[in-house]
DODRENPA-549845 format. One line per field, with one value per residue (C-alpha): residue number from 0; chain; x, y, z. Coordinates in steps of 0.001 Angstrom, whole numbers. Example, Ala and Ser with C-alpha at 12.3 -4.5 7.8 and 13.67 -1.06 7.14 Angstrom:
BEGIN
pos 0,1
unit A,A
xx 12300,13670
yy -4500,-1060
zz 7800,7140
% end
This chain:
BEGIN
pos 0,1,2,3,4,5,6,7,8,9,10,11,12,13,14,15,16,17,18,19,20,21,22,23,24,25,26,27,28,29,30,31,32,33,34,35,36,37,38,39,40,41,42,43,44,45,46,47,48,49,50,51,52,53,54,55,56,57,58,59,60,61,62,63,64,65,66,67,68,69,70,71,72,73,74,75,76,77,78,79,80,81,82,83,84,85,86,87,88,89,90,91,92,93,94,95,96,97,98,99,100,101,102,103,104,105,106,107,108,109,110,111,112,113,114,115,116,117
unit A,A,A,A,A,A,A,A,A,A,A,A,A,A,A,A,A,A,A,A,A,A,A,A,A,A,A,A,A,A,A,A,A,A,A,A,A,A,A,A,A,A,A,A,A,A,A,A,A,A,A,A,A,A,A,A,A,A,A,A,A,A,A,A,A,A,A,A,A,A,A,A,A,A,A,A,A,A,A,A,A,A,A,A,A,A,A,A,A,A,A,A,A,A,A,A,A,A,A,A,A,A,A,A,A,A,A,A,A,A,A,A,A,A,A,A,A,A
xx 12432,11802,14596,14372,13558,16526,16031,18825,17716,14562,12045,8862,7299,11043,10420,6862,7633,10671,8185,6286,8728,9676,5954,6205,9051,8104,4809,6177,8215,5457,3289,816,-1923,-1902,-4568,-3633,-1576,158,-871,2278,1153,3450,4385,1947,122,-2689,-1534,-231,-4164,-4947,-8501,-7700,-5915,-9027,-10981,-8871,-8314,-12585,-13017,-10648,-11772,-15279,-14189,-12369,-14307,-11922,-8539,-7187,-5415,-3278,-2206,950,3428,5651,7753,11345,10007,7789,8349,8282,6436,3005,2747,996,2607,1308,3376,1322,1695,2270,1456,-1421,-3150,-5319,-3120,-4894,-8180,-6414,-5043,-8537,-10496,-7680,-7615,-11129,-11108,-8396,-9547,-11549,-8303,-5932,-8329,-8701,-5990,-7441,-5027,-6423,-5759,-4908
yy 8100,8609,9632,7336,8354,10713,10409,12860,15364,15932,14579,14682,11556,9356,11336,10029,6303,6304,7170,4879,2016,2896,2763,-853,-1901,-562,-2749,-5540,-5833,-5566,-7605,-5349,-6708,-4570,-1496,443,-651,426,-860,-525,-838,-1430,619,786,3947,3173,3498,7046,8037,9168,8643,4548,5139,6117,4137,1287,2749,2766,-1126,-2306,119,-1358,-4689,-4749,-1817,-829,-739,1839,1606,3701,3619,4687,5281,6737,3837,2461,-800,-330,-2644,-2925,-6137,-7053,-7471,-5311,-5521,-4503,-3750,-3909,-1885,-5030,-8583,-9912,-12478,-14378,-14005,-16572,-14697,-11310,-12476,-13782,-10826,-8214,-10607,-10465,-6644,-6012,-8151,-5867,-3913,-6638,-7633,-4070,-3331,356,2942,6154,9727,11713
zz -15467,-11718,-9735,-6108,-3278,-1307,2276,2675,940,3446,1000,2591,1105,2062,5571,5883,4867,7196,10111,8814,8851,12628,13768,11902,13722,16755,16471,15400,18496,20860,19265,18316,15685,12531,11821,8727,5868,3228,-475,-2908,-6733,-9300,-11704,-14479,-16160,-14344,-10698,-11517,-11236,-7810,-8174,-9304,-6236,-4170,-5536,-4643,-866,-783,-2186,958,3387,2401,2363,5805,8088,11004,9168,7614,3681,1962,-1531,-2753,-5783,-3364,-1525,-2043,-2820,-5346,-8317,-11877,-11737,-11563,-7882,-5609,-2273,1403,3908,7537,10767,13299,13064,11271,13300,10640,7996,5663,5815,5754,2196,1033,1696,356,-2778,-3057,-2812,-5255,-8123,-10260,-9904,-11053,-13765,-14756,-17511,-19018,-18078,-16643,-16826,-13822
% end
């Protein structure tokens, strides 16, 4: 079993997603519309792959040209349930769109039950 993440212990990755949380916030309250986001998987055998995980990043890069997508087992939130979860930068303007097209994007991974080896 993975131990959480210690943000007190100067783990780099809980360093990294607490920077990214302040950039969030600090969008979010100016209004800024989002540009990158991050793409939380849950935990299944198959997300432990970091080229499923590039792959993935390259399908919604393609899919959505000008915003930038990272994958990643490493966040507090990640869950033991099926959903993947994003977590934006700022606002999202079109936010029915937004959902269609990262949907659209994600589906062969969704459908896509093989696990794969690192």
């Amino acid at each position: 079993m993975r131990r959480p993440l210690d943000f007190q212990a100067g783990n780099f990755a809980g360093a990294k997603i607490m920077q990214w949380l302040d950039r969030i916030a600090e969008r979010m309250a100016t209004g800024l519309a989002a540009r990158q986001f991050l793409i939380v998987p849950p935990r299944e055998p198959r997300y432990e792959s970091i080229t499923y995980r590039s792959r993935m990043e390259a399908a919604l890069s393609a899919a959505m040209p000008g915003y930038v997508f990272t994958v990643t087992i490493e966040h507090p939130g990640r869950q033991d349930s099926v959903d993947i979860f994003i977590e934006p930068d700022g606002i999202i303007p079109d936010y029915e769109d937004f959902l269609q097209r990262i949907a659209n994007a994600l589906a062969p991974f969704v459908a896509d039950r093989a696990p794969r080896l690192n």
